[in-house]
C-alpha positions in Angstrom: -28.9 -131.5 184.6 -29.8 -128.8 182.7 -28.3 -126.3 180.7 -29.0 -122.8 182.0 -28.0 -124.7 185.8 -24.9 -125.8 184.6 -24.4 -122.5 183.2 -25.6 -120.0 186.2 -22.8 -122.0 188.2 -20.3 -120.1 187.2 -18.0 -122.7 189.0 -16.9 -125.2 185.9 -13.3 -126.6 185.4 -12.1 -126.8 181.8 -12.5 -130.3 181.7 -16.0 -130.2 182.2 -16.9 -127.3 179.6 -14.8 -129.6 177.1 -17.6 -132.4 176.8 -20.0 -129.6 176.7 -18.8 -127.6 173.9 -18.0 -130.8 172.0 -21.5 -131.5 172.5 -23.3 -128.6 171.5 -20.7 -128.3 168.4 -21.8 -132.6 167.3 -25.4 -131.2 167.3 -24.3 -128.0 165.5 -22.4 -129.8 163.2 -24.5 -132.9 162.6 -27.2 -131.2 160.1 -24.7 -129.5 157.9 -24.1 -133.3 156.8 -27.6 -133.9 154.9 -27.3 -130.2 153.3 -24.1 -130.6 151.8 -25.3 -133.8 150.5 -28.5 -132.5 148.8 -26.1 -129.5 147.6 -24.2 -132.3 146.0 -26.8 -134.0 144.7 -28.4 -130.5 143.6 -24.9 -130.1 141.4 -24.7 -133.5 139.8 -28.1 -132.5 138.2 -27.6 -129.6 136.9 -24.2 -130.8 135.8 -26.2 -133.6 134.2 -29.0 -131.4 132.6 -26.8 -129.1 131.6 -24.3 -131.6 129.4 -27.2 -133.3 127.7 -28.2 -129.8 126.3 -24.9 -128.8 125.5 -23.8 -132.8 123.4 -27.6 -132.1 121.9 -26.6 -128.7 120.8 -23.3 -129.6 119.1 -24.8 -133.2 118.0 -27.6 -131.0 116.1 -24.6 -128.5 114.8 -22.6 -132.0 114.0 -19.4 -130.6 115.5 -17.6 -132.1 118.3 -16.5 -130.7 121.3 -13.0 -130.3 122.7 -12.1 -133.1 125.8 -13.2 -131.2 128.6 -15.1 -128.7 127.3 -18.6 -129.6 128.6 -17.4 -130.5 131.6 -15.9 -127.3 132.3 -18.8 -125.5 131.4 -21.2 -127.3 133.2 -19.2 -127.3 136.5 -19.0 -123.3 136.1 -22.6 -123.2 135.3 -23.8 -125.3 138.4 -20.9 -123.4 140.8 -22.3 -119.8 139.3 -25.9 -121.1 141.0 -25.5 -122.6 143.9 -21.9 -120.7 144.9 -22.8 -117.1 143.8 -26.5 -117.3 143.9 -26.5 -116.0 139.8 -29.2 -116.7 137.3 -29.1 -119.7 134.8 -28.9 -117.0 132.5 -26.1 -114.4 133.9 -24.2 -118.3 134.7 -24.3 -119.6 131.0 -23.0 -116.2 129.8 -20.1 -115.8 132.1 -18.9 -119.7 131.7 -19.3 -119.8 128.2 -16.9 -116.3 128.2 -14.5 -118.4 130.3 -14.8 -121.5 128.5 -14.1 -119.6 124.9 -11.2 -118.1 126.4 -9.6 -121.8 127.3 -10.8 -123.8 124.3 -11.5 -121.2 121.7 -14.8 -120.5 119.8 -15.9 -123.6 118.1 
């Protein structure tokens, strides 16, 4: 049967709108699945890139940062992209502001 039929009827119980809507809400609901995973996948990358350039940078400085730190910094880095659309850029500056705040300068 098809949809604009059933629809034109006008005549349909609750019970058989339920299997409908549940229906059209699967097919609705079934390709968020993939993007949340690449999103995922999309943050454990830059997460990754991101703490290899900041250990390099404080191996080459030979200090050692606080527990935590990088990870911090790296998860507000990747959240400031792909949450809140910012710029590498306008993300580094804002996290590393945050990140000072909580560990100090080093």
């Amino acid at each position: 049967m098809r949809a604009a039929s059933i629809v034109s009827a006008g005549s349909l119980a609750p019970r058989a709108v339920a299997p409908l809507l549940g229906a059209l809400l699967g097919v609705a609901v079934a390709p968020l699945a993939p993007q949340a995973a690449h999103a995922n996948m999309v943050q454990q990358i830059i997460v990754g890139k991101c703490s290899e350039a900041m250990q390099a940078d404080f191996k080459k400085a030979g200090k050692t940062p606080p527990a935590g730190m990088v990870g911090d910094t790296c998860g507000c880095v990747a959240d400031g992209m792909l949450k809140q659309r910012q710029s590498l850029d306008q993300a580094k500056t804002i996290c590393v502001q945050k990140v000072t705040k909580k560990y100090g300068a080093i």
